[in-house]
N, C-alpha and C positions, 0 to 999 in steps of 0.2 A: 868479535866481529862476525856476521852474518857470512858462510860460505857464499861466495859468488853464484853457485847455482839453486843456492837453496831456495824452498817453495815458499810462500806467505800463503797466512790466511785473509780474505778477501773478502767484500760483498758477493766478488765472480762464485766464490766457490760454496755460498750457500745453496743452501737447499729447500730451506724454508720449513724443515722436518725437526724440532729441535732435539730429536735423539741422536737422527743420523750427522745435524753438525754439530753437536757438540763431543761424539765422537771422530769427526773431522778434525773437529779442532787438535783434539789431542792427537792424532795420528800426524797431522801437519807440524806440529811443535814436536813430537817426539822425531819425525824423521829432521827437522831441522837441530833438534840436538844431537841426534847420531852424526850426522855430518860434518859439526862442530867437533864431537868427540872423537869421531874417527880419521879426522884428518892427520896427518903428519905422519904415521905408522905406528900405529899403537899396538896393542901386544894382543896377543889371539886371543889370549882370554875376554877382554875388553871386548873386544871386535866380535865374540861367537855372544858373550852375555847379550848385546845391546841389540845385535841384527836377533838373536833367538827373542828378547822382550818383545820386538817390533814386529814380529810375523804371529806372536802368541797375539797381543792387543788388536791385528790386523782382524786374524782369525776371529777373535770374540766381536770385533765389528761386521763380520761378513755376517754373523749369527744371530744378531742385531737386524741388520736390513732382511735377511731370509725370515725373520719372523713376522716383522713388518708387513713384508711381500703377501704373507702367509695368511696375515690377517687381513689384509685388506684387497684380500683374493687377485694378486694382481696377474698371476699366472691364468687367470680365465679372462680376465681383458686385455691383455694384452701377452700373449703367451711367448712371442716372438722376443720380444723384450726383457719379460723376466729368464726366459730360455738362458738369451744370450747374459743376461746379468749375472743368474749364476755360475754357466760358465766360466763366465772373467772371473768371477773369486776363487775357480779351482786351476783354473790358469795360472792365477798368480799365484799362488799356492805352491803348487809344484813348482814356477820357477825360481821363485824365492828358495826355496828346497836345494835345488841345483845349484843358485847360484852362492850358495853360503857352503857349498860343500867345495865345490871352485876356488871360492875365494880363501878357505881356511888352508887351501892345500899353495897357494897361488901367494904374491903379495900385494902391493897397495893397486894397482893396477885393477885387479880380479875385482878387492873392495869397493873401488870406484866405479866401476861397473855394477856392482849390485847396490851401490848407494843411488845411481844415477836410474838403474829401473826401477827400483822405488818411487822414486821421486815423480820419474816422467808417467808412470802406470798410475801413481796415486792421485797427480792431476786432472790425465785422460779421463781416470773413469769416475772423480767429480763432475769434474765439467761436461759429460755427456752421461755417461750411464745412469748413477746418481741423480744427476738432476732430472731426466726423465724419471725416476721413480719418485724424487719428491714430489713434484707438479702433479703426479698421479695419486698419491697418500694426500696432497692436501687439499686437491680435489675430491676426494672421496671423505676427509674430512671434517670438508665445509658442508657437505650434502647430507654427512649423519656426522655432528658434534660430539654424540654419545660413545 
C-alpha cells in the first residue's frame, strides 16, 4: 500500500524532455519505494544502502540535465535560470548530505524528515525548475530537430 505522502507520477510532472522524464520517472518510483521500504524502522543498513542509491541516481540525473542545459546553451538565454537550476542541485546535494548523516545518528523521526525533503524538493523543482528547462530544450528543439 502506497505510503500516505508518497509522490505519483503525473501528466503534472512531465516535462516533455524524454531523457529528463524518464529519469523522473525512475526517481519518483524509487523515492516511492524507499518510503515503502523505510517505513516501520528498519535497520541502518537498509536505511544508509537505499537513501545512499537515491542521492547516487539523483546525482547522475542532476548530470543529465547539466548536460542538456550545456548543449542547448541555456546558461546564455536565460542565465538567471540555469544559475539558480544549478544551484538547487547543489543545494540538494549538500542537504541530502546532512540529512543522512542526522538521520543515521538520530531514529525514525530524523528518517522521515529526510524522506519527506526528498519528496517535497523532488516535486518543487519538477514542477517549476524542470519544467522551465523542458519548455526551453523543446523549444529549441523544434527550431533545430537536428
Amino acid at each position: 500500500m502506497p505510503h500516505k505522502n508518497a509522490i505519483q507520477w503525473n501528466d503534472a510532472t512531465r516535462t516533455g524532455v524524454a531523457e529528463m522524464d524518464d529519469q523522473h520517472r525512475i526517481l519518483v518510483d524509487t523515492l516511492i519505494e524507499a518510503t515503502e521500504r523505510l517505513s516501520g524502522n528498519p535497520g541502518s543498513r537498509l536505511f544508509d544502502r537505499i537513501t545512499r542509491d537515491l542521492l547516487a541516481y539523483a546525482i547522475y540525473h542532476f548530470g543529465t540535465e547539466e548536460k542538456l542545459m550545456a548543449h542547448c546553451r541555456y546558461a546564455d538565454a536565460a542565465p538567471d535560470d540555469a544559475a539558480l537550476h544549478l544551484a538547487q542541485h547543489r543545494q540538494f546535494s549538500q542537504r541530502v548530505v546532512a540529512l543522512r548523516a542526522e538521520a543515521s545518528q538520530g531514529g525514525q523521526e530524523s528518517r522521515d524528515a529526510l524522506l519527506a525533503f526528498l519528496r517535497d524538493w523532488l516535486v518543487n523543482h519538477i514542477l517549476t525548475t524542470d519544467q522551465r528547462l523542458g519548455r526551453f530544450i523543446s523549444a529549441q528543439r523544434a527550431e533545430d530537430p537536428t
